[in-house]
C-alpha positions in Angstrom: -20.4 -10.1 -36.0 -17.7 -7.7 -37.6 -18.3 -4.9 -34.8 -17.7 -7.3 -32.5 -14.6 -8.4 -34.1 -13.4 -4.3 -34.2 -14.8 -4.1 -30.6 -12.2 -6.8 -30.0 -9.3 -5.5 -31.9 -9.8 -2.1 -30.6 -9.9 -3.4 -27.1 -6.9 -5.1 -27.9 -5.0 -2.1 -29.2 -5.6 -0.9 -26.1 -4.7 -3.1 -23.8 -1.7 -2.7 -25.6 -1.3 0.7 -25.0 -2.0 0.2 -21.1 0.8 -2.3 -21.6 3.4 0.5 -22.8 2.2 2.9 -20.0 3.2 0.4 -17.5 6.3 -0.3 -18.7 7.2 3.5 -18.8 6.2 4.5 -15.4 8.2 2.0 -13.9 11.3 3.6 -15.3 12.9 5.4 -12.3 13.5 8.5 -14.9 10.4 8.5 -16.2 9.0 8.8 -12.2 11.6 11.6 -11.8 10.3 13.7 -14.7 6.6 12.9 -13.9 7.0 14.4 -10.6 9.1 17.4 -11.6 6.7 18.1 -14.4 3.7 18.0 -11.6 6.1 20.7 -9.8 6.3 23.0 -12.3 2.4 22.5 -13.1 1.3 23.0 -9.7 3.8 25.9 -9.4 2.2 27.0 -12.8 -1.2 26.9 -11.0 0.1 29.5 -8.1 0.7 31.5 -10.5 -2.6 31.7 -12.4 -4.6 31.8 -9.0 -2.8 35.1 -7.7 -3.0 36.7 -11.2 -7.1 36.0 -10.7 -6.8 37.4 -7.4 -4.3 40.4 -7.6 -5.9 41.8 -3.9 -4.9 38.3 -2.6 -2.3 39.0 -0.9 -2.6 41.9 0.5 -5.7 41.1 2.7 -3.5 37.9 4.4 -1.6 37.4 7.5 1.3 35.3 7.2 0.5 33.2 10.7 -2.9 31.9 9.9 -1.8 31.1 5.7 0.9 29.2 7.3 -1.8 26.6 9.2 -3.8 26.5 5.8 -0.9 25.6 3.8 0.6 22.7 6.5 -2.3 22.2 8.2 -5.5 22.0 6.4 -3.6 20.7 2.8 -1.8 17.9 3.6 -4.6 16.7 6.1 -6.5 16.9 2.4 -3.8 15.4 0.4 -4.0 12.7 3.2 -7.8 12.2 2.8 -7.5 12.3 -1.3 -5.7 9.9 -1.0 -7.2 7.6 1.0 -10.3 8.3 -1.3 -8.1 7.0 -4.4 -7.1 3.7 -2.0 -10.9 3.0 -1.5 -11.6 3.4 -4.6 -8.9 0.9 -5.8 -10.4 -1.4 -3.5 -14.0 -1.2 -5.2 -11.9 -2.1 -8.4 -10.0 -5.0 -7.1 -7.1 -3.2 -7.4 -3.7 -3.5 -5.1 -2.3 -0.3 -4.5 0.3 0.5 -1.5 -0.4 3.9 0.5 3.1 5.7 -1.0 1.9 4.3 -4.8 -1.5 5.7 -3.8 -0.2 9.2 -2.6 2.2 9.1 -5.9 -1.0 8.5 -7.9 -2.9 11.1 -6.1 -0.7 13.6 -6.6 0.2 13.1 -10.3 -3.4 13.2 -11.2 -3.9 16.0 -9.3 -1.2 17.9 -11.3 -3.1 16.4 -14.4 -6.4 18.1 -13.5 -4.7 21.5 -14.3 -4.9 20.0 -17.9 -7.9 21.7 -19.7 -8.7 17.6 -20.1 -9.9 14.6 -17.8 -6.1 13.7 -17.2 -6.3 13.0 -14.0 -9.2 10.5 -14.1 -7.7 8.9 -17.0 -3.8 8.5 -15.0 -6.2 6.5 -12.1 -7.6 4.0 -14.5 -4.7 3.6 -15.7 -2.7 2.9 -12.5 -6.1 0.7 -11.5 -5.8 -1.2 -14.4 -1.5 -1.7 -13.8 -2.2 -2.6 -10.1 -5.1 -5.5 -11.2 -8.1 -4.5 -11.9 -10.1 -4.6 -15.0 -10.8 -1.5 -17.7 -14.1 -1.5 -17.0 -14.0 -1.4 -13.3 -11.4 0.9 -13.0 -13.6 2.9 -15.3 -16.8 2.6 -13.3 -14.8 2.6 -10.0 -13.6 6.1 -10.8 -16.8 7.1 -11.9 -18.7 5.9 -8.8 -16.0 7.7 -6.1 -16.5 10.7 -7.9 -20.4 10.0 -7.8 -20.6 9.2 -4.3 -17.9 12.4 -3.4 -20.4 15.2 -5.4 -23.3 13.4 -3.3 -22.3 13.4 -0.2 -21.1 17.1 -0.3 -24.4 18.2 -1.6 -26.1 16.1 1.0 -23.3 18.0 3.9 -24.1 21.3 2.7 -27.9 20.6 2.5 -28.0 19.4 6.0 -26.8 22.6 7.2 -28.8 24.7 5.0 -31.9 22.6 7.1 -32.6 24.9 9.6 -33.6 27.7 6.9 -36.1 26.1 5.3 -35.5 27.4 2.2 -35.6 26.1 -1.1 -31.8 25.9 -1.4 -31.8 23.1 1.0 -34.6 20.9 -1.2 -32.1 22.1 -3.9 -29.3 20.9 -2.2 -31.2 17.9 -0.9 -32.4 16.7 -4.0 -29.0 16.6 -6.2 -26.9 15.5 -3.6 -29.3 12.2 -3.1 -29.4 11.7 -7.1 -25.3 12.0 -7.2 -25.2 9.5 -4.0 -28.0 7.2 -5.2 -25.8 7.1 -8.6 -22.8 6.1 -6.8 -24.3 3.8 -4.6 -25.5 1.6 -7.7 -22.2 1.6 -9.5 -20.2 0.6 -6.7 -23.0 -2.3 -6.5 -22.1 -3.1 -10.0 -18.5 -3.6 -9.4 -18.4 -4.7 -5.5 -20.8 -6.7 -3.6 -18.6 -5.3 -0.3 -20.7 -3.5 1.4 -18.1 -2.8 3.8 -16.0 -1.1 1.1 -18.9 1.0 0.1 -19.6 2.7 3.8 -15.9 2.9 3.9 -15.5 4.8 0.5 -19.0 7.0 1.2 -17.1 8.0 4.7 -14.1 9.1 3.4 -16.1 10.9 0.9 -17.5 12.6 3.9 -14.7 13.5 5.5 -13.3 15.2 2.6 -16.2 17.4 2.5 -16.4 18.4 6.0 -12.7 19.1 5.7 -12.8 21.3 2.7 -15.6 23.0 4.4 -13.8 23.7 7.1 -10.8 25.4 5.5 -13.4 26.9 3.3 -14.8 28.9 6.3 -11.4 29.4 8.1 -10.5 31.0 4.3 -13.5 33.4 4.5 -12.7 34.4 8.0 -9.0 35.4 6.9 -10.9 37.9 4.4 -13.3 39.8 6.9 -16.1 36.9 6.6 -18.4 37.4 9.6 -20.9 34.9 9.0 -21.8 31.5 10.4 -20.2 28.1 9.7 -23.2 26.9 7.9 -22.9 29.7 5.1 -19.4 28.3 4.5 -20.7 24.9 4.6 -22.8 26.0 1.4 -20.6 28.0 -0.5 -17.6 25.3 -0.5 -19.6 22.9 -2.2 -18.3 25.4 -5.4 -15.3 23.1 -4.7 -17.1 19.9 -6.5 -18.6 22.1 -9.0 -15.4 23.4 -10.3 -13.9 19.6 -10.2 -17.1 18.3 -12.2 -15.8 21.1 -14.6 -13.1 19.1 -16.3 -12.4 21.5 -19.8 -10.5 24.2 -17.1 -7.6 23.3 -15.5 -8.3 22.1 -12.4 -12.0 23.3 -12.4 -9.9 27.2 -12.0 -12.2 30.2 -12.6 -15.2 28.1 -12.3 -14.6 27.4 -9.1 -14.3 30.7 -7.7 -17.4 32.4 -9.7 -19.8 29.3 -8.1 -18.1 29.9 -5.2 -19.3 33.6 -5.8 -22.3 33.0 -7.1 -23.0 30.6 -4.3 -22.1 33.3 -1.6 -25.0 35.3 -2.9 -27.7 32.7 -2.5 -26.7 32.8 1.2 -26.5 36.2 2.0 -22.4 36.9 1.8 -20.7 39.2 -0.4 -19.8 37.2 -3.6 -16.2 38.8 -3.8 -15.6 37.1 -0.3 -16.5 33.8 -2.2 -14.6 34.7 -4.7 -11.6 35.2 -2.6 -11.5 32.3 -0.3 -12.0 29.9 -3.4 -8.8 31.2 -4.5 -6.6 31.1 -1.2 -8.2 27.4 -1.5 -6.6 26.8 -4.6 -3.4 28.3 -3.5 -2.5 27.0 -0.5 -3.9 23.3 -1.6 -1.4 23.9 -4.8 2.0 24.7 -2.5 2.1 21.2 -0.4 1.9 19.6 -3.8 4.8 21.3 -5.3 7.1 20.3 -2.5 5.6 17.0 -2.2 6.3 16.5 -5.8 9.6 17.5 -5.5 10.4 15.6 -2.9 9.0 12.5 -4.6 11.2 13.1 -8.0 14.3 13.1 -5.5 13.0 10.4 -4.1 12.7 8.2 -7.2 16.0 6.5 -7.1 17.4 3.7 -10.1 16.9 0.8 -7.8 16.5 -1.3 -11.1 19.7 0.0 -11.3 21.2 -0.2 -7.5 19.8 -3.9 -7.9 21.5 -5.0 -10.9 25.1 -3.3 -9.5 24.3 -5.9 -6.5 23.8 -8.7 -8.4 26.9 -8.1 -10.0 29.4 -8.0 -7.4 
C-alpha cells in the first residue's frame, strides 16, 4: 500500500513537471532560444566531425557534397520526420507536420548530448500533444525497435546472395529488433494500419541512408557494389543505439569501419563516409534551425496588441 502511494506521488510530481515544460515551450522566446541553441549544437557537431576526419576535406568535390547536403539530408530530415508523426500516431498523439519537423529537429540537436535527450524531448512533446506517459514511452521505444529491425533486415537481404554467415547474422537481429517492435506497437495500438505505415517509413529511412551511404563511399574512391554499402550503413543505427556519445559520434564511424572489413572494403573508407554522413546531415539542420528561431514570432503577443485596438 505505501509504494503505491509514493508510486502515485511520484507520478504526480511528474506530471507536474511535464506541466512546467509545456508551459515554457510555448513561450515564443523560449522557441527562439531552443532553436538557436540547436544551431550552435549542430554547428558544434561540424566541428567535431572534421576534427575526427582531418583528410575530409581534401578528398571532396564541391559539386557532388552540394547534392549530399540539399539533396540526400533534407529528403532524410523529411523522412525523420514523418517517422516521429507515425509514431505520435501509435501514441494517440496530435501533432501537426511543422510541430513534428520542430520536434524532430530539436531532438536531433539533443542527441549530440552525451544523454538520451532527444528521446526524452519526444515523450515529452507526445505527452503535451495528448498522449499518455506510458505510451509516449513505449511508442518511442517501439519506432526505434521497429527502425534497428528493419535496417538489419535491409542490409541482410542484400548480404543474401553471399551466403555467408553475416547475413544469418544480420538476419537474425534484425527479426528479434522487428519482432520487438511489432509487439509494443500491439500494446499501445490495435491499428494495424498505423503499424505497416510506421514499419514503411522505417524502411524508407533505411534505404535512404543507404543510399547516401554508398554515394559517400563513392566520393572517397569506393569501388565496390551497392550491396557492400548496404551493410556497412547499418553502423548508422548502431551509433544511434549508442546514446552516452553525442549523437552516437565516433562509434559510428569505427562500426562503420569495422563493418567495412567484414565485407571486404578498406575500413578507413568506412570510416570516412560515416563522417561526411554526419556532416552533411548536421548543415541542413543548422539553417533549418535558424530559420525556425526567426521564424518563432510573439503571436501571443501580436494577438493581444489586436485585441486591444
Amino acid at each position: 500500500m505505501n509504494n503505491e502511494v509514493t508510486a502515485r506521488g511520484a507520478l504526480a510530481h511528474l506530471l507536474d513537471g511535464l506541466e512546467h515544460i509545456r508551459n515554457r515551450l510555448r513561450s515564443p522566446a523560449v522557441q527562439r532560444v531552443a532553436f538557436l541553441c540547436a544551431a550552435v549544437v549542430f554547428g558544434g557537431g561540424v566541428i567535431i566531425s572534421l576534427r575526427a576526419s582531418p583528410d575530409l576535406l581534401a578528398k571532396l568535390k564541391p559539386m557532388p557534397v552540394l547534392l549530399l547536403t540539399f539533396v540526400f539530408a533534407p529528403i532524410l530530415i523529411v523522412l525523420n520526420t514523418l517517422l516521429l508523426l507515425a509514431t505520435c500516431k501509435i501514441a494517440a498523439a496530435k501533432m501537426s507536420l511543422i510541430n513534428g519537423l520542430k520536434l524532430s529537429i530539436l531532438s536531433s540537436a539533443a542527441n549530440y548530448l552525451p544523454l538520451p535527450g532527444g528521446p526524452a524531448l519526444r515523450i515529452v512533446a507526445m505527452a503535451e500533444s495528448g498522449a499518455t506517459l506510458k505510451n509516449a514511452s513505449l511508442a518511442n521505444i517501439a519506432a526505434a525497435l521497429l527502425w534497428f529491425g528493419v535496417t538489419f533486415l535491409h542490409a541482410g537481404f542484400w548480404a543474401f546472395p553471399s551466403g555467408s554467415m553475416l547475413f544469418i547474422f544480420l538476419l537474425a537481429i534484425g527479426l528479434t529488433a522487428f519482432v520487438a517492435g511489432i509487439s509494443l506497437t500491439r500494446l499501445i495500438s490495435k491499428n494495424f494500419f498505423d503499424m505497416i505505415v510506421l514499419t514503411v517509413i522505417s524502411l524508407l529511412t533505411a534505404i535512404c541512408y543507404a543510399t547516401g551511404f554508398w554515394f559517400a563511399l563513392r566520393l572517397i574512391g569506393f569501388d565496390g557494389g551497392f550491396a557492400q554499402a548496404v551493410i556497412i550503413s547499418i553502423a548508422g543505427v548502431i551509433g544511434a543505439a549508442a546514446s552516452f556519445a553525442p549523437a552516437g559520434l565516433g562509434v559510428r564511424e569505427l562500426a562503420a569501419a569495422y563493418v567495412a572489413s567484414l565485407v571486404a572494403t578498406a575500413p578507413a573508407l568506412g570510416f570516412l563516409a560515416s563522417a561526411m554522413l554526419q556532416v552533411v546531415t548536421i548543415a541542413p539542420l543548422v539553417f533549418a534551425a535558424i530559420i525556425l528561431s526567426l521564424n518563432s514570432r510573439p503571436r501571443e503577443a501580436k494577438t493581444s496588441a489586436a485585441m486591444n485596438h
